[in-house]
ROKOLDO-105818 format. One record per residue (C-alpha): residue number from 1; x, y, z; chain; residue in one letter. Coordinates in nm, 2 decimals, decimal comma, always signed. Example, Ala and Ser with C-alpha at 12.3 -4.5 7.8 and 13.67 -1.06 7.14 Angstrom:
BEGIN
@num = 1; u = +1,23; v = -0,45; w = +0,78; cadena = A; residuo = A
@num = 2; u = +1,37; v = -0,11; w = +0,71; cadena = A; residuo = S
//
This chain:
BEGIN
@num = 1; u = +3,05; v = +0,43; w = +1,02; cadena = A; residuo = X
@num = 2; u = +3,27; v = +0,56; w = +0,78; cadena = A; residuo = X
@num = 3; u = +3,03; v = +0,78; w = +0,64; cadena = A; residuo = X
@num = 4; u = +2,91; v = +0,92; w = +0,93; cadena = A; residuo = X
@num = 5; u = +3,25; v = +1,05; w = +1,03; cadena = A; residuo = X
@num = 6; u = +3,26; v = +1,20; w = +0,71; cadena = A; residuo = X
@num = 7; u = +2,95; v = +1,37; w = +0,78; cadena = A; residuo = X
@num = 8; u = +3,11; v = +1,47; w = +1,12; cadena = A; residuo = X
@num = 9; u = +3,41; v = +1,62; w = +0,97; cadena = A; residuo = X
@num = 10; u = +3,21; v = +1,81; w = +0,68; cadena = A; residuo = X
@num = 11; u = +3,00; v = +1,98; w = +0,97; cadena = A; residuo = X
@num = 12; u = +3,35; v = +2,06; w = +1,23; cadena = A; residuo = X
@num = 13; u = +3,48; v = +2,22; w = +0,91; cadena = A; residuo = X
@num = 14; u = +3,19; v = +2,43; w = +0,79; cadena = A; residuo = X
@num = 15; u = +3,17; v = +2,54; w = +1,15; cadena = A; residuo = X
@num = 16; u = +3,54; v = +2,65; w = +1,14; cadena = A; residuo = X
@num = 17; u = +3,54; v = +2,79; w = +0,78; cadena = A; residuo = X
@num = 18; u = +3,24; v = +3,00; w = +0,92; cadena = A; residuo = X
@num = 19; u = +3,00; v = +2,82; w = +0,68; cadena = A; residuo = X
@num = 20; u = +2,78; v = +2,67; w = +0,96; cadena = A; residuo = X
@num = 21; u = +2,70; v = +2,78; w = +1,26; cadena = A; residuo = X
@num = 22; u = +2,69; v = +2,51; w = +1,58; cadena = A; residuo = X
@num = 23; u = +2,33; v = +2,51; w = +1,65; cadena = A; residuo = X
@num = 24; u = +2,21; v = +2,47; w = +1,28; cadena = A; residuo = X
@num = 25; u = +2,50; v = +2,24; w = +1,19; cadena = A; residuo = X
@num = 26; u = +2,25; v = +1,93; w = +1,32; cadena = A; residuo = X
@num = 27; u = +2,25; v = +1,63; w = +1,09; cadena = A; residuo = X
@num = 28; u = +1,93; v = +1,62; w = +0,87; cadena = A; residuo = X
@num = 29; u = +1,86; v = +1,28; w = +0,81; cadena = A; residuo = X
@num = 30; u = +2,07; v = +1,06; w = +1,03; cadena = A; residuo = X
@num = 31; u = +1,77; v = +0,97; w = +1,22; cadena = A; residuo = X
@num = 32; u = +1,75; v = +0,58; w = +1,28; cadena = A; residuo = X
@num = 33; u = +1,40; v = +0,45; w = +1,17; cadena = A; residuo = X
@num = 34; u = +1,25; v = +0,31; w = +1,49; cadena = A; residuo = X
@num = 35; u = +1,36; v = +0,71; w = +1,67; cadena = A; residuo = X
@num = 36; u = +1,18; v = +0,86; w = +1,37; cadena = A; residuo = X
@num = 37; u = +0,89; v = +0,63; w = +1,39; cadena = A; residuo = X
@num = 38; u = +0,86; v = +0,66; w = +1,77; cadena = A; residuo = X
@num = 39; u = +0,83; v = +1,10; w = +1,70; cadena = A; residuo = X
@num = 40; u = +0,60; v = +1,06; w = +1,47; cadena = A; residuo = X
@num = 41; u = +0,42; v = +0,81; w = +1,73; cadena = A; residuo = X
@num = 42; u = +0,45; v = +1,04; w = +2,03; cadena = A; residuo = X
@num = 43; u = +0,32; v = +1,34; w = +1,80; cadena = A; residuo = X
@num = 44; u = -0,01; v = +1,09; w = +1,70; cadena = A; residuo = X
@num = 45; u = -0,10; v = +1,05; w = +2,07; cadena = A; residuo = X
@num = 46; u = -0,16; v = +1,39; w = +2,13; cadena = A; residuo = X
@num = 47; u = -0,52; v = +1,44; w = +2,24; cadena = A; residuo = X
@num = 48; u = -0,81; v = +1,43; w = +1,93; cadena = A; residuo = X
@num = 49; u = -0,87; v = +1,78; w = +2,01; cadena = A; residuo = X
@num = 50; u = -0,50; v = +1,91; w = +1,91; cadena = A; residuo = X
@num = 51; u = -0,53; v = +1,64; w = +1,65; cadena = A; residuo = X
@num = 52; u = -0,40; v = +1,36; w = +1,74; cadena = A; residuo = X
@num = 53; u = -0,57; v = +1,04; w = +1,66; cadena = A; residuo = X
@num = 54; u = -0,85; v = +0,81; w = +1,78; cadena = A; residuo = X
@num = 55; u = -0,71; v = +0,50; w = +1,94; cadena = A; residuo = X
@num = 56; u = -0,83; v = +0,26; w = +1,66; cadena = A; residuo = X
@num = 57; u = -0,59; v = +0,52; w = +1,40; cadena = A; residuo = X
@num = 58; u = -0,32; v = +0,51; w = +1,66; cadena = A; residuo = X
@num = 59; u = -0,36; v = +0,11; w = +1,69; cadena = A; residuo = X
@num = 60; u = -0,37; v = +0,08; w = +1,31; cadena = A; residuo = X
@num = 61; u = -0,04; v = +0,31; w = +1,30; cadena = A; residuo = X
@num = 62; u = +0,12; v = +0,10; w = +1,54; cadena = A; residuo = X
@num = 63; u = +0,08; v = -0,19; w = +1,33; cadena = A; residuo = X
@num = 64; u = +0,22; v = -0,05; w = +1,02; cadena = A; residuo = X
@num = 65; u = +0,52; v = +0,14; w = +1,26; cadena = A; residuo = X
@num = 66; u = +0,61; v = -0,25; w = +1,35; cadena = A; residuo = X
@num = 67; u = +0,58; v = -0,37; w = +1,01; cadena = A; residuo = X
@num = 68; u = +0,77; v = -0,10; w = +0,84; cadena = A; residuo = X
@num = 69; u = +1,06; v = -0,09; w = +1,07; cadena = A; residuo = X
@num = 70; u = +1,11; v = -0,47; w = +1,07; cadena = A; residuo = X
@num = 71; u = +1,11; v = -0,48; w = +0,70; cadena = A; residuo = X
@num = 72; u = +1,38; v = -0,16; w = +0,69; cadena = A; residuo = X
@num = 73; u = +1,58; v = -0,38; w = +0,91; cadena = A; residuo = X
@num = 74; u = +1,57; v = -0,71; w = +0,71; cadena = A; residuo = X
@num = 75; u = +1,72; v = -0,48; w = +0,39; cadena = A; residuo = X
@num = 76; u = +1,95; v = -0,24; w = +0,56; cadena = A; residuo = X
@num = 77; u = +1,72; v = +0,08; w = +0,58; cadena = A; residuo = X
@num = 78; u = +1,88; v = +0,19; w = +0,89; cadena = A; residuo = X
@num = 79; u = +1,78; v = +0,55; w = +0,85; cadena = A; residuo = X
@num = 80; u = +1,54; v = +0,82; w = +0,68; cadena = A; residuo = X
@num = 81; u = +1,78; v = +0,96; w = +0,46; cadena = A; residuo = X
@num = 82; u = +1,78; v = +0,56; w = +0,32; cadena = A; residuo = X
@num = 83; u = +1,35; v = +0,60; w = +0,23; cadena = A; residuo = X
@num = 84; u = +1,35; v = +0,70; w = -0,10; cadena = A; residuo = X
@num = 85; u = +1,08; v = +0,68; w = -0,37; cadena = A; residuo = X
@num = 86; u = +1,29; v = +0,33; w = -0,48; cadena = A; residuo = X
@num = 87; u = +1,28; v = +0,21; w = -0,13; cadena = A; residuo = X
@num = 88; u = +0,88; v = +0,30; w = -0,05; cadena = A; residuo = X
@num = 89; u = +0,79; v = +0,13; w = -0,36; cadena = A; residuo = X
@num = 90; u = +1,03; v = -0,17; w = -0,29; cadena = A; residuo = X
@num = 91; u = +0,82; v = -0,19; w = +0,01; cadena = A; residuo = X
@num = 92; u = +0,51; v = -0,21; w = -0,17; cadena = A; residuo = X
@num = 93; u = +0,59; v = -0,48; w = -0,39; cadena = A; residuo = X
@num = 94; u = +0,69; v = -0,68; w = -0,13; cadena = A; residuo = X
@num = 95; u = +0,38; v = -0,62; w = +0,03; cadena = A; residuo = X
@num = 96; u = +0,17; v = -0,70; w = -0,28; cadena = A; residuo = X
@num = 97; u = +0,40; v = -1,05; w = -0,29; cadena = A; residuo = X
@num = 98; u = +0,29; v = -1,12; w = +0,04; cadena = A; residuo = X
@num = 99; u = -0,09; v = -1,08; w = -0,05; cadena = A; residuo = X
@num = 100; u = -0,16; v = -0,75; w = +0,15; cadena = A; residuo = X
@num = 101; u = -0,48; v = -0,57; w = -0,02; cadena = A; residuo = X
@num = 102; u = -0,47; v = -0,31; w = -0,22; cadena = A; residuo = X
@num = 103; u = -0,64; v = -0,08; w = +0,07; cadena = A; residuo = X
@num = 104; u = -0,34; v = -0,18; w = +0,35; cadena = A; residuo = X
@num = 105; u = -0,08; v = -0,12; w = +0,04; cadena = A; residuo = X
@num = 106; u = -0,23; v = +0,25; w = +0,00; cadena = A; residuo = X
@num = 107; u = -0,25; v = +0,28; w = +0,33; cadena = A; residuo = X
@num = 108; u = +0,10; v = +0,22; w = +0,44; cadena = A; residuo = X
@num = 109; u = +0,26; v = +0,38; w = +0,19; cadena = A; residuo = X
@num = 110; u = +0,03; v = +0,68; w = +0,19; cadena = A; residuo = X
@num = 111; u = +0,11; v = +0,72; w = +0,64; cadena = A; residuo = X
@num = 112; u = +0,48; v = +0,68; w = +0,52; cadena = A; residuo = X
@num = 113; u = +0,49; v = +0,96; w = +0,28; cadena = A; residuo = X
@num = 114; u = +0,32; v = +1,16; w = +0,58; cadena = A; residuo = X
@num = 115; u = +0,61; v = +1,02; w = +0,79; cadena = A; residuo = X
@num = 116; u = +0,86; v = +1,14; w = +0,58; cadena = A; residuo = X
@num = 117; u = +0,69; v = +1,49; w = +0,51; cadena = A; residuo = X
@num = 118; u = +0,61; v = +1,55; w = +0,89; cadena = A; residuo = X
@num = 119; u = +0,97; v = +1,43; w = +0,97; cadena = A; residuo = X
@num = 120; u = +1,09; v = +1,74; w = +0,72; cadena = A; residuo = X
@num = 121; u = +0,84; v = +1,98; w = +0,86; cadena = A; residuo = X
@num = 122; u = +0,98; v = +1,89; w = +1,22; cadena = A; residuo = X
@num = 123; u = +1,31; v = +1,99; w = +1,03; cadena = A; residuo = X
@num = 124; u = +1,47; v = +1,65; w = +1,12; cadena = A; residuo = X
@num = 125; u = +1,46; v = +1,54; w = +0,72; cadena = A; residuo = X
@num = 126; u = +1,59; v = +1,78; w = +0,43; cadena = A; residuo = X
@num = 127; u = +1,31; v = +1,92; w = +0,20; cadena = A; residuo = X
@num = 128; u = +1,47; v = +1,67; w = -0,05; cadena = A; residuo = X
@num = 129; u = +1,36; v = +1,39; w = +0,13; cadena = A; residuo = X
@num = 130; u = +0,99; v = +1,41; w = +0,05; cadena = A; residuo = X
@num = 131; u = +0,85; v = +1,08; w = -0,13; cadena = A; residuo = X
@num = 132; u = +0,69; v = +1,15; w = -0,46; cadena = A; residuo = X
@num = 133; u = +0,56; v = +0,85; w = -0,55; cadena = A; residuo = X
@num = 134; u = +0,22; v = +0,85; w = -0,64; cadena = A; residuo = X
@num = 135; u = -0,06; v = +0,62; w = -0,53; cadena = A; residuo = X
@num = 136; u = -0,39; v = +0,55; w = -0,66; cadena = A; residuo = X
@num = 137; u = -0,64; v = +0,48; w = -0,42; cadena = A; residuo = X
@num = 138; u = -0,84; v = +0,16; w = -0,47; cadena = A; residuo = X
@num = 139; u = -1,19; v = +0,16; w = -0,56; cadena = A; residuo = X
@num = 140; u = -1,42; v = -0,06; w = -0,43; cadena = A; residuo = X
@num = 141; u = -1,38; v = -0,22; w = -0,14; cadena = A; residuo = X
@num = 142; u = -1,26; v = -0,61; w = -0,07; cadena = A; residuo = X
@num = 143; u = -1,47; v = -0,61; w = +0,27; cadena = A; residuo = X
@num = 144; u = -1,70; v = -0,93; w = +0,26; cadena = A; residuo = X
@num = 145; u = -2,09; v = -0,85; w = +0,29; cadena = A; residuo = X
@num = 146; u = -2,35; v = -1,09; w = +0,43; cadena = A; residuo = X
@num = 147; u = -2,64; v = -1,15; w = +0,15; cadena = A; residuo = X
@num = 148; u = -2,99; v = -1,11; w = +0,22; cadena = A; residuo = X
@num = 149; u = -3,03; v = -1,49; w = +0,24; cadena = A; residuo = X
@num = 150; u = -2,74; v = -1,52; w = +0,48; cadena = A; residuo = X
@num = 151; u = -2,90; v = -1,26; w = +0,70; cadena = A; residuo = X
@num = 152; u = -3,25; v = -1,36; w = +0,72; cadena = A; residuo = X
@num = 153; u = -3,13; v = -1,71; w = +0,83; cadena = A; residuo = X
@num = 154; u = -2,90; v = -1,57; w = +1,14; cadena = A; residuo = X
@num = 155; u = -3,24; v = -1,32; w = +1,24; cadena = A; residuo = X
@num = 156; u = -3,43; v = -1,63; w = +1,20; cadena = A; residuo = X
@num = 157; u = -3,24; v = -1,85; w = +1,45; cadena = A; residuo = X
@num = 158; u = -3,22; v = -1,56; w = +1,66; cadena = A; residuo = X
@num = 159; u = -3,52; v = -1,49; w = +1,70; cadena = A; residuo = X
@num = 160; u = -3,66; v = -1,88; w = +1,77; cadena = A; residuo = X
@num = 161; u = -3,39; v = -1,86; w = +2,06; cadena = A; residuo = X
@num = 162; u = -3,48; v = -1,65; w = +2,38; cadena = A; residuo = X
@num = 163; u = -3,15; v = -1,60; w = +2,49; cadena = A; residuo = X
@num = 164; u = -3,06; v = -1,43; w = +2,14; cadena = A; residuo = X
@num = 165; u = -3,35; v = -1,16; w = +2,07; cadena = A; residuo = X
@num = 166; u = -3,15; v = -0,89; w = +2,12; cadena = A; residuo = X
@num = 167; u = -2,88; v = -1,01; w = +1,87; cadena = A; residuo = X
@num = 168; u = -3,14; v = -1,08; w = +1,62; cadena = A; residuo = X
@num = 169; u = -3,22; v = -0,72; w = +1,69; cadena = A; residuo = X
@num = 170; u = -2,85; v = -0,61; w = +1,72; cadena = A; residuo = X
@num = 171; u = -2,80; v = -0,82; w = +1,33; cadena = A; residuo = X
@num = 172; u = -3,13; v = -0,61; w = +1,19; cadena = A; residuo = X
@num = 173; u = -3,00; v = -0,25; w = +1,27; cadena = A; residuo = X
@num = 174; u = -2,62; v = -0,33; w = +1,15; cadena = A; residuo = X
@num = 175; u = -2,76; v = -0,49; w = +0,77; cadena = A; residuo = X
@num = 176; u = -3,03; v = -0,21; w = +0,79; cadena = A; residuo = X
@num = 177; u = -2,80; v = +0,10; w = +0,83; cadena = A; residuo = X
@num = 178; u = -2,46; v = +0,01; w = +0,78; cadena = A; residuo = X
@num = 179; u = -2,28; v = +0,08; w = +1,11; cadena = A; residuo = X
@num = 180; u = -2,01; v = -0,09; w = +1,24; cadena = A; residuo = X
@num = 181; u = -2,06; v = -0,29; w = +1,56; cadena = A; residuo = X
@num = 182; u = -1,87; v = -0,03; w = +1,75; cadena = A; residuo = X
@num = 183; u = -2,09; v = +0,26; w = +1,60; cadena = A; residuo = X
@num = 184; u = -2,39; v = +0,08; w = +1,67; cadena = A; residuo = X
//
């Protein structure tokens, strides 16, 4: 609290010395991290066409949104100004100790240095604020994937059950092209 009088007080005076004028004399930075979260949010949801994201990319934002601002809250990152390079890679150590992959780590940390930079384009952040850790992205993937054995055997009880034909078929076409269930 005391701090942000401070800031209070620097901002009254620059406005009376001249130094500031009212409108621009706005905190950057003093934005709690659930309000800059929820912006960021709204601005996502904006139809695909003004590019926004799909709903699966919102869904997946949401879930890092929830994670992220619990965690700031458990070790007293009550605002943006507080996510630093330090504190984003504090983050994703603790997320390595509590087994995350390597794919949700460089996912999270790579959507929160997009927070951070869209927050300072919105002009909510100073320029200073931008994260400059850097991230390599993993190669490989961690996804598990059915052998040719393990395959053949679910098409073959499939297909010596009536009722499950079309999953046999359904089985085929995903192993075959590579498609996710909802693609397909």
């Amino acid at each position: 609290q005391a701090l942000e009088n401070l800031r209070n007080l620097d901002r009254k005076t620059a406005i009376q010395r001249g130094l500031a004028s009212p409108e621009k004399a706005q905190p950057l930075g003093d934005l709690p991290i659930s309000t800059g979260w929820e912006l960021f949010m709204a601005y996502c949801q904006r139809p695909e066409i003004m590019g926004g994201v799909s709903p699966g990319t919102f869904k997946r934002y949401r879930a890092v949104r929830d994670k992220h601002a619990q965690y700031c809250l458990k070790r007293g990152v009550l605002c943006w100004l507080d996510v630093t390079d330090q504190s984003a890679e504090d983050y994703g150590q603790w997320m390595v100790k509590e087994s995350y992959a390597p794919r949700s780590i460089y996912l999270e940390l790579t959507l929160l240095k997009s927070v951070v930079l869209w927050l300072i384009e919105k002009k909510r952040l100073p320029a200073s604020s931008q994260l400059t850790i850097h991230l390599n992205k993993p190669q490989g993937t961690d996804t598990y994937c059915f052998s040719r054995e393990q395959v053949a055997a679910m098409v073959k009880v499939c297909r010596e059950d009536p009722t499950l034909h079309w999953l046999g078929t359904v089985l085929v076409a995903l192993a075959c092209t590579g498609l996710r269930i909802g693609e397909l």
